[in-house]
C-alpha positions as CSV (number, residue, x, y, z in Angstrom):
1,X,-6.1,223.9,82.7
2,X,-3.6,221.6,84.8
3,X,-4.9,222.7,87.8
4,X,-8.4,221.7,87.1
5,X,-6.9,218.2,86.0
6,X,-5.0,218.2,89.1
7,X,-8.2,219.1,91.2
8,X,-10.1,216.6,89.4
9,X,-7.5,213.8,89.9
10,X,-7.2,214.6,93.0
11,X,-11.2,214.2,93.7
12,X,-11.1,211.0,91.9
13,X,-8.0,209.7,93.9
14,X,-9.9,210.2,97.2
15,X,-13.2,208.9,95.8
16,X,-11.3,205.8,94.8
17,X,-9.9,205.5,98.3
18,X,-13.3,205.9,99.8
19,X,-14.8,203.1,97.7
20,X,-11.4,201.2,98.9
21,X,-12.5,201.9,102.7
22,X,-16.1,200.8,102.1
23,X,-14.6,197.3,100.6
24,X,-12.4,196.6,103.5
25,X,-15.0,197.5,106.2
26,X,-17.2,193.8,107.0
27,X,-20.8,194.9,107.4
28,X,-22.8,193.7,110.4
29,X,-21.4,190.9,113.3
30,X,-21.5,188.1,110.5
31,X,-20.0,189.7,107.5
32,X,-16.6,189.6,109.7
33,X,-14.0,187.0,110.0
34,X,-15.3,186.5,114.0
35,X,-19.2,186.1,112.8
36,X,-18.5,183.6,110.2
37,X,-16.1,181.7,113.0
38,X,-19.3,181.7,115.4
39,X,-21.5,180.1,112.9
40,X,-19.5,178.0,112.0
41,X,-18.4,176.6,115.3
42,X,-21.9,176.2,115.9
43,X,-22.5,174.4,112.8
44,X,-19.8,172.0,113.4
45,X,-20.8,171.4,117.1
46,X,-24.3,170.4,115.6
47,X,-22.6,168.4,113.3
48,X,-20.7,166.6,115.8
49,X,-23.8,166.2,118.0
50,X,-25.9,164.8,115.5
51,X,-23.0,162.2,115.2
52,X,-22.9,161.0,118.9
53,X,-27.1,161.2,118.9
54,X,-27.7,158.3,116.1
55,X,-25.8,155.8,118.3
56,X,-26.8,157.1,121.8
57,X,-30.8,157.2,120.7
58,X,-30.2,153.7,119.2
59,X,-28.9,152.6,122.8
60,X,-32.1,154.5,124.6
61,X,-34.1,152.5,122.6
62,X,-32.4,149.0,124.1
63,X,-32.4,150.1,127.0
64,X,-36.1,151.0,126.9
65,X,-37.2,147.4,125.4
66,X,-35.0,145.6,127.4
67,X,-36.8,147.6,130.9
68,X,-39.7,146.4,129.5
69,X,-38.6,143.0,129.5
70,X,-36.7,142.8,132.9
71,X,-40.0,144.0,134.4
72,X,-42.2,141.1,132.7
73,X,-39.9,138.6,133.0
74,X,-40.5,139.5,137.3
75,X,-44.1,139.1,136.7
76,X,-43.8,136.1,134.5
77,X,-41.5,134.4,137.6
78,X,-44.3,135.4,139.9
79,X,-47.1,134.1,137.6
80,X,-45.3,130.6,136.5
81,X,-44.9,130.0,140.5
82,X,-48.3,130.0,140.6
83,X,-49.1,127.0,138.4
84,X,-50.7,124.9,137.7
85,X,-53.5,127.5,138.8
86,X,-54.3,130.2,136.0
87,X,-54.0,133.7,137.1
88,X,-57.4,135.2,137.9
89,X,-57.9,137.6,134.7
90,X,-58.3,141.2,136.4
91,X,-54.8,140.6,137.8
92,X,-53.5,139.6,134.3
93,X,-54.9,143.5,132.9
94,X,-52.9,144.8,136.3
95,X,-50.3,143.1,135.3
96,X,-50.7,144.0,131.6
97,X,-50.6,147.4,132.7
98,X,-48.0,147.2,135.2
99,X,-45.5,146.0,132.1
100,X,-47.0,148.4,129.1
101,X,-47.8,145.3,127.1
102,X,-50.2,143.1,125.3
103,X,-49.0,139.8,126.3
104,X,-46.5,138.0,128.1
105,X,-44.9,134.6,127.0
106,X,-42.4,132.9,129.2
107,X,-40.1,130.3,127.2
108,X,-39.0,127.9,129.4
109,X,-37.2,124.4,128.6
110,X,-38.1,125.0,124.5
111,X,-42.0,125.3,125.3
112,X,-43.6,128.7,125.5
113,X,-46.8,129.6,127.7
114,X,-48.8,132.7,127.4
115,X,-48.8,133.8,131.0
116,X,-50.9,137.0,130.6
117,X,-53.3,138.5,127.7
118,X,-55.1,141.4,126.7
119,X,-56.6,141.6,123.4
120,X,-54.6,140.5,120.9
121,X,-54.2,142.1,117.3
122,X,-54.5,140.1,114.9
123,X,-51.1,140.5,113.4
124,X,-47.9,142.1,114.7
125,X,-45.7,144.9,112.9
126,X,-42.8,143.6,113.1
127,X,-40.5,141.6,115.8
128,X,-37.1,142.0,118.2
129,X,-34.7,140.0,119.0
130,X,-32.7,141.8,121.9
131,X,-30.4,138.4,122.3
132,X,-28.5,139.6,119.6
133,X,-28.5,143.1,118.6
134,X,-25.4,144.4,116.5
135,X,-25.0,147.8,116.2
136,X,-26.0,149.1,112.7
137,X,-29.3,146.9,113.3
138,X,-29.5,149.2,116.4
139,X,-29.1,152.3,115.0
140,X,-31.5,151.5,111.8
141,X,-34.3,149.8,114.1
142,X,-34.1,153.1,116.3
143,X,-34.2,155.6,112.8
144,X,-37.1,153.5,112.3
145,X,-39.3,153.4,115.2
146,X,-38.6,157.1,115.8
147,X,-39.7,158.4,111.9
148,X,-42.5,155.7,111.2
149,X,-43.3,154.1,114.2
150,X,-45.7,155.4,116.9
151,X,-48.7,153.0,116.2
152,X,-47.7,150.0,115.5
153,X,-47.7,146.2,117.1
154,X,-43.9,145.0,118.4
155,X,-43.3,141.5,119.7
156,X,-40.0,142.0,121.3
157,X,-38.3,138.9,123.0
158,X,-34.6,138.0,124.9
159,X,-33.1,135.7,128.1
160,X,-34.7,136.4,131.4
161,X,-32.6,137.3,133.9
162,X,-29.3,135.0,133.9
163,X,-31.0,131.5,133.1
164,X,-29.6,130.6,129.4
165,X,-32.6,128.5,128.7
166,X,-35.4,130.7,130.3
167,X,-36.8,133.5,127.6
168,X,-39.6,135.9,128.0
169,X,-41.2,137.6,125.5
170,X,-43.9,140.6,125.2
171,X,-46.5,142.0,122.3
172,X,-47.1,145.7,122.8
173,X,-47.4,148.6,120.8
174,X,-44.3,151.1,120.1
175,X,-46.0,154.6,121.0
176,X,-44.9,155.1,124.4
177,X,-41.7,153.7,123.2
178,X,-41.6,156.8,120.4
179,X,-43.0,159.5,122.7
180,X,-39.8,158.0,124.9
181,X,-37.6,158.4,122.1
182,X,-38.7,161.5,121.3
183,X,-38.7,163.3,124.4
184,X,-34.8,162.1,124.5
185,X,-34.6,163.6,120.9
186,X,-35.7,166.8,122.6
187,X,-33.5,167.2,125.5
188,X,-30.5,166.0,123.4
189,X,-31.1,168.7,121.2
190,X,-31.7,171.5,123.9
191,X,-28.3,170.3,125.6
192,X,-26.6,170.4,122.2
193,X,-27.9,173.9,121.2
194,X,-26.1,174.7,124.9
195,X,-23.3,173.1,124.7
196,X,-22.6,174.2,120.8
197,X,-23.2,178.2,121.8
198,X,-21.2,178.1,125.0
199,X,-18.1,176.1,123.5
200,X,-18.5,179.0,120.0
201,X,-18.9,181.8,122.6
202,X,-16.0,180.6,124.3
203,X,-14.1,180.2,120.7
204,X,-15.7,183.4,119.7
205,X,-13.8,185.7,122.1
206,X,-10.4,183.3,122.0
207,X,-10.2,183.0,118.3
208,X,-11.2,187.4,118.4
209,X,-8.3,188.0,120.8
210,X,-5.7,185.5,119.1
211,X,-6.3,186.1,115.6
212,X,-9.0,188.9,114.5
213,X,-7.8,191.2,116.3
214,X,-4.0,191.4,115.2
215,X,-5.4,190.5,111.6
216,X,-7.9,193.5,111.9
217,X,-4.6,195.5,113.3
218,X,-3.0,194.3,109.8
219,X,-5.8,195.4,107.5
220,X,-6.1,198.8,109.3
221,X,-2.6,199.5,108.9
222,X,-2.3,198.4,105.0
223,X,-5.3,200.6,104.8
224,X,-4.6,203.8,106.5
225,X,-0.2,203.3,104.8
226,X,-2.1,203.1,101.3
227,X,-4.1,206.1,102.2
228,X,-0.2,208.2,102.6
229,X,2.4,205.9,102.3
230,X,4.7,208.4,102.5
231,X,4.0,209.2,105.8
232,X,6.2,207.3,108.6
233,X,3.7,207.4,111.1
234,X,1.5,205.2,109.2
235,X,3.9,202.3,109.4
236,X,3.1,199.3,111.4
237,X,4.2,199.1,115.0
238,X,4.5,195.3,114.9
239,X,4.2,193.4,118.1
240,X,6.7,191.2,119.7
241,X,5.6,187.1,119.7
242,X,6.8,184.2,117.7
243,X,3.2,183.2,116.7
244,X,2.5,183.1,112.6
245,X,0.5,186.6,113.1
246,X,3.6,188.7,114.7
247,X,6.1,187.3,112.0
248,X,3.4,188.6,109.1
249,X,3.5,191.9,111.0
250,X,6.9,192.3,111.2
251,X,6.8,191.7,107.6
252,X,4.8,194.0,106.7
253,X,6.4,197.0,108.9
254,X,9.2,196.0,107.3
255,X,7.7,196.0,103.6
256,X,6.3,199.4,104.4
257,X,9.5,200.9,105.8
258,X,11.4,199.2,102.4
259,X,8.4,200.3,100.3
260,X,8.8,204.3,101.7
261,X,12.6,204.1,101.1
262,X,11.7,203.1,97.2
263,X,9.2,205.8,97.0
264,X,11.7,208.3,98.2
265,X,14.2,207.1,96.0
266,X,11.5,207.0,93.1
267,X,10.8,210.7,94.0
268,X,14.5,211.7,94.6
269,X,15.5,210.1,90.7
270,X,12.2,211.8,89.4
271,X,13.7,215.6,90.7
272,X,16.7,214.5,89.1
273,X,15.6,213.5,85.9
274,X,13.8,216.8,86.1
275,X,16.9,218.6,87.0
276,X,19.1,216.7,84.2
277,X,16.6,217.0,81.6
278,X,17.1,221.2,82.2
279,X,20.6,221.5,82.2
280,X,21.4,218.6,79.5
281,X,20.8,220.9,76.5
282,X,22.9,223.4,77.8
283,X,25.5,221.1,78.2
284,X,25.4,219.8,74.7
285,X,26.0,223.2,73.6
286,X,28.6,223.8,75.9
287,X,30.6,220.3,74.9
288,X,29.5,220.9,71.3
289,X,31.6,224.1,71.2
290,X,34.1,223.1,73.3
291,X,34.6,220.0,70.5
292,X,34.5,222.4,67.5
293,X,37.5,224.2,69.4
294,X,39.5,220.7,70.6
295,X,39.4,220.0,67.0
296,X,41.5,223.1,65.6
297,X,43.9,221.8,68.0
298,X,44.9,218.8,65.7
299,X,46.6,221.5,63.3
300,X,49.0,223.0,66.0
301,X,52.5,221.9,65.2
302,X,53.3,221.6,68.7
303,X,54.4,218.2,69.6
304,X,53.1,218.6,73.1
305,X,49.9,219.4,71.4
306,X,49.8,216.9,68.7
307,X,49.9,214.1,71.2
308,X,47.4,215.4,73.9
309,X,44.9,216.9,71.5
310,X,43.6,213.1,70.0
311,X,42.8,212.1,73.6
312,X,41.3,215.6,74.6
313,X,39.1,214.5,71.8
314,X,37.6,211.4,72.3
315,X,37.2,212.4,75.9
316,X,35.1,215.1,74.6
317,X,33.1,213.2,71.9
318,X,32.4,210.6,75.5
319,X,30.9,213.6,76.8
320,X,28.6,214.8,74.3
321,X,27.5,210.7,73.9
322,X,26.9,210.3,77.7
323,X,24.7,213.4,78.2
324,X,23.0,212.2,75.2
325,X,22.5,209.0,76.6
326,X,21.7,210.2,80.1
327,X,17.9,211.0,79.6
328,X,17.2,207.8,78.2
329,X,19.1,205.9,81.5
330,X,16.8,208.1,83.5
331,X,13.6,207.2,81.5
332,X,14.2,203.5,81.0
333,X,17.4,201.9,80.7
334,X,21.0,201.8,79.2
335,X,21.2,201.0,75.4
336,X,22.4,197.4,74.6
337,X,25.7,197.2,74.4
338,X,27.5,197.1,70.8
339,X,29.8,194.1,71.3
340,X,33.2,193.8,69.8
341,X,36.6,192.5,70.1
342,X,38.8,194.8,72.1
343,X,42.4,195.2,73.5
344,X,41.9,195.9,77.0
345,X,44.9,197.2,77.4
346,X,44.0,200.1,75.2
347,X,41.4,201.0,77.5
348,X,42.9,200.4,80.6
349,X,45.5,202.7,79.1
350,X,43.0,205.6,78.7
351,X,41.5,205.1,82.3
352,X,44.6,205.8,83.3
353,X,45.2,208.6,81.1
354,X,41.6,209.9,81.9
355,X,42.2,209.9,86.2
356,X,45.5,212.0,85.3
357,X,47.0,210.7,88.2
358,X,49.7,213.5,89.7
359,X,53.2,211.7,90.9
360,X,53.1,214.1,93.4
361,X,50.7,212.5,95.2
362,X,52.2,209.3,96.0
363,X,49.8,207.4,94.2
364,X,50.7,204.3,91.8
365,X,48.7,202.9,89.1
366,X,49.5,199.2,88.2
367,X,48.3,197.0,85.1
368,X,49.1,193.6,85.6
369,X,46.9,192.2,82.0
370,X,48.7,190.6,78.6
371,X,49.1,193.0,75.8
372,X,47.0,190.8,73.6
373,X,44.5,189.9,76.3
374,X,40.9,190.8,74.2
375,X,37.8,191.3,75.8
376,X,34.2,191.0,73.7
377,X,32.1,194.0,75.1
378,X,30.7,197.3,74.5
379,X,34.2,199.7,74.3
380,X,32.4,202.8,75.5
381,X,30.0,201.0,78.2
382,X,33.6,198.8,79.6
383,X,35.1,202.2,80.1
384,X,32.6,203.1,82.1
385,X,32.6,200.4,84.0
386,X,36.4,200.5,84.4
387,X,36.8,204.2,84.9
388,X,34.0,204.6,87.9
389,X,35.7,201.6,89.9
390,X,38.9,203.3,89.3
391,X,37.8,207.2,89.9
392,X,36.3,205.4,93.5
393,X,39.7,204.1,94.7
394,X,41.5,207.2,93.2
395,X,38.8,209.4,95.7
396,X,39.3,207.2,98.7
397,X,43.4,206.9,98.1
398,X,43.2,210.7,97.9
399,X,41.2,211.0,101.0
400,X,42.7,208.8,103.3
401,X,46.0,210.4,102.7
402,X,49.3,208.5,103.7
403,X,47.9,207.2,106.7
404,X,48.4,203.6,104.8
405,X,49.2,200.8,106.8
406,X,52.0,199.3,104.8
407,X,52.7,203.1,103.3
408,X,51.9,202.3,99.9
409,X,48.9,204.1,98.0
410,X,48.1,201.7,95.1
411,X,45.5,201.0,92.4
412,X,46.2,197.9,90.3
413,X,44.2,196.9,87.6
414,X,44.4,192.9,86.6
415,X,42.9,190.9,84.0
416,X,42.9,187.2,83.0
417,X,40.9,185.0,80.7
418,X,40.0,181.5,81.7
419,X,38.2,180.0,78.7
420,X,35.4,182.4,77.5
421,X,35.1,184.6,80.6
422,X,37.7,187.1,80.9
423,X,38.1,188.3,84.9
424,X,39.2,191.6,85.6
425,X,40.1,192.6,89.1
426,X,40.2,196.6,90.6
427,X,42.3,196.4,93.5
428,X,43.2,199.4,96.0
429,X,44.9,199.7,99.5
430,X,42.8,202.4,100.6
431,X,40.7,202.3,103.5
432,X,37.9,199.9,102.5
433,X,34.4,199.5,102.0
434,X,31.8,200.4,105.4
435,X,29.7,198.7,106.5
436,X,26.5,200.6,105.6
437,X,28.2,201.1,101.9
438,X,28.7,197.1,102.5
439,X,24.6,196.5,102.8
440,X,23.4,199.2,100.0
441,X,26.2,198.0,97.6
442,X,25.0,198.7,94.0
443,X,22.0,200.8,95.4
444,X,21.8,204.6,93.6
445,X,21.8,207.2,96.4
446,X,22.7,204.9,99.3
447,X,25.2,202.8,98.7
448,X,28.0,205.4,98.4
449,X,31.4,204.9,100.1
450,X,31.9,208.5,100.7
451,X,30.2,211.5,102.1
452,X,28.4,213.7,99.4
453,X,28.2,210.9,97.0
454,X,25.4,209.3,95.0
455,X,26.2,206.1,94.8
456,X,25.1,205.8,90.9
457,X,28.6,204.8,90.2
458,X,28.4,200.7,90.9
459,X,24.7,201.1,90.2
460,X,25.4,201.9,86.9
461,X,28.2,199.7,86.9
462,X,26.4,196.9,87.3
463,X,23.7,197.5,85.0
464,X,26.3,197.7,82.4
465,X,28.1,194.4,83.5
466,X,24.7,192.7,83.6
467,X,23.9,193.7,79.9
468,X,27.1,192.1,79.1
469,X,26.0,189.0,80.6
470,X,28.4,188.8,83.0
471,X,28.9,189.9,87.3
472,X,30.4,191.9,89.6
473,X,31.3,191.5,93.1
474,X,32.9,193.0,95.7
475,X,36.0,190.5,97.4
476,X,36.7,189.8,100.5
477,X,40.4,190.3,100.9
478,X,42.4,189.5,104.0
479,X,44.7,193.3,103.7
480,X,43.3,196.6,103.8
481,X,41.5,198.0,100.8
482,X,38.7,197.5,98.4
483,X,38.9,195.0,95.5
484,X,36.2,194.3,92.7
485,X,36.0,191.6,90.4
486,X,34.2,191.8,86.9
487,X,33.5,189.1,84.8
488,X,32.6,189.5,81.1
489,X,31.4,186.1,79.4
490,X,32.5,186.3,75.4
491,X,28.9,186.0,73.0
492,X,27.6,182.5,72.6
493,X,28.3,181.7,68.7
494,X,25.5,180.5,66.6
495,X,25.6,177.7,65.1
496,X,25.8,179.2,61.5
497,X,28.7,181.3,62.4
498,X,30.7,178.3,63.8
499,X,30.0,176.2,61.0
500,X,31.0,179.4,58.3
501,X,34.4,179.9,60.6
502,X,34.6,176.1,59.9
503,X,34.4,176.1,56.4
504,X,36.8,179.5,55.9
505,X,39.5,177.9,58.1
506,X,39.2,174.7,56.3
């Protein structure tokens, strides 16, 4: 029956990942990041051209009207020579024709003769002044002619030549003027589609080698290290540049590489829990017994006995509570601690009792606290705490042997309040803290000081000291040795109890 769950899990883990795979694949040249860039490149090209045509086709038109002028106004000096004989009228149509208008007028000391005439409409569309032309007038008059106009009557007028008070002026209609305009339209647009595909084709294949290319590298490799993140060869290789692309994948080889050291450890504490969870009712049984003997010891009449047997006791009754304790710190977390006033002292006392310390081996233990010195924490959680800093300096006194610098093999144990934190210091002059134990301080199965260890030690250490509310560090210290420092914040008092404590001392 498992099996078939197992098989069935596993078919809908690899369907999930194939559904995953179809999601990060883009489909077709524009569903990608590159596609998208190329159209929009273009677009914005357009966009831009579009822009610079309105004021250039605006211009094109001037320019136009004001040819047409320059060439009348050469006729109309011709033709005004000429006077006071009237020119012959087939060589006014030539010159009609010649010019592309209607009628020219020459304005010349503030009268105005009509120097040549075809037929003239009845009424004209609408009139130019090109003395005088701002810009937006430009650019609307141009919008203008080129939407709506195409047959319609102009009189268009402006200096001739240099001479201030010479003017010419013409009548003619505006559709070779449009067909101009839009011819220009044309081959503005055809050189803008040009331009806009060979500046995004050149943008294309940058932008592809900069950017979608490392990000494509990116998404492949997040793909294929979700696919088996254990596996190590599915870690980014990241490449070496300072651009924003290389930092992200340095980051992320380095997430991975993180990430596969968690799911290691994850899978390592799993196969312990497994293994603790099989031996820890054994072990109750075992410490149960063992207590049920420990307490027929209290009757001995032996003095030797009488004052050994209490503490041979509640070391055994610690026992039987920590492996009680210890599948619920492998499942989710320590219990809260149960806070009281304490003489630490007395516990520092049974630490030291606890290590059993042999004389013989040269080691001293020191307590430098006050005998009335009290401490608000969790008894059982601060012995703990206290006894695996302590066991750690008695292993690494023990194992470094008398090779001391100064000769003396010492753990000293100091304690201090200062207002409602009280300090406590472990101090040894053993070899030290390395450097690797150094960067995984605090870190279950690789922060250990020695080799064989775990490293749960400070990890559960700390998770104690944090429940209190309070934090541990490791010092720096100038001598040889390792020195922690613990710091235990008393419980905040409520407002109701400070104001009963108030009223009883009163």
């Amino acid at each position: 029956m498992d099996s078939g769950q197992d098989r069935r899990a596993a078919k809908s883990g690899k369907a999930d990942k194939g559904r995953l795979s179809q999601f990060c694949r883009p489909t077709g040249i524009f569903g990608g990041l590159s596609g998208k860039l190329l159209i929009l490149t273009v677009g914005f090209i357009l966009l831009a051209e579009v822009l610079i045509f309105v004021p250039s086709v605006a211009n094109m038109r001037l320019r136009w009207l004001e040819d047409r002028l320059n060439t009348a106004a050469a006729a109309a000096i011709v033709i005004d020579g000429l006077q006071p004989a009237e020119l012959p009228r087939a060589l006014q149509k030539e010159t009609l024709m010649a010019t592309g208008t209607r009628a020219i007028v020459l304005r010349k000391d503030g009268t105005s003769r009509l120097l040549a005439t075809a037929e003239m409409p009845a009424s004209v569309d609408d009139m130019y002044d090109l003395s005088n032309v701002s810009q937006l007038t430009a650019i609307k008059d141009a919008l203008d002619t080129l939407l709506f106009g195409g047959n319609r009557i102009i009189r268009v007028f402006g200096p001739a030549g240099g001479d201030v008070g010479t003017g010419i002026e013409v009548v003619l209609k505006d559709t070779r003027l449009r067909n101009a305009m839009l011819a220009y339209s044309v081959s503005v647009f055809f050189v803008s589609i040009l331009i806009s595909l060979f500046t995004a084709t050149l943008i294309f294949f940058a932008i592809n080698r900069m950017m979608i290319r490392p990000i494509r590298r990116l998404t492949d490799s997040m793909q294929a290290y979700s696919d088996d993140p254990e596996d190590p060869g599915r870690i980014l290789v990241p490449e070496m540049g300072r651009d924003e692309l290389a930092v992200a994948g340095r980051h992320l080889a380095s997430m991975q590489s993180q990430l596969q050291k968690t799911l290691k450890q994850q899978k390592n504490l799993a196969a312990l829990g497994l293994a603790v969870s099989k031996i820890n009712h054994d072990m109750r049984n075992i410490l149960s017994a063992a207590q049920l003997m420990s307490d027929r010891l209290v009757d001995v009449d032996d003095p030797m006995v009488k004052r050994f047997a209490p503490k041979l006791l509640r070391t055994i009754d610690r026992a039987v509570g920590y492996t009680t304790e210890v599948l619920s710190y492998g499942q989710t977390s320590e219990s809260a601690p149960r806070r009281r006033k304490i003489r630490l002292v007395e516990l520092i006392g049974e630490v030291r009792d606890i290590l059993a310390i042999d004389p013989e081996t040269g080691i001293e233990f020191v307590e430098q606290l006050g005998p009335e010195l009290e401490v608000d924490a969790d008894s059982e959680q601060l012995f703990r705490i206290i006894h695996n800093l302590c066991r750690n300096a008695h292993q690494a006194l023990v194992a470094f042997g008398e090779t001391t610098p100064d000769g003396i093999r010492r753990i000293t144990v100091s304690a201090h309040r200062i207002g409602s934190v009280v300090s406590i210091t472990v101090d040894d002059t053993g070899p030290g803290m390395p450097q690797k134990a150094r960067e995984n301080l605090f870190t279950a199965f690789r922060g250990s000081a020695r080799s064989g260890g775990t490293g749960l030690g400070l990890a559960i250490a700390r998770e104690l000291v944090l429940a209190h509310g309070g934090t541990i560090a490791l010092v720096e210290k100038p001598s040889a040795g390792t020195q922690f420092r613990i710091e235990i914040p008393d419980r905040p008092v409520s407002l109701d109890d400070y104001r009963s404590r108030s009223f009883r001392e009163s």
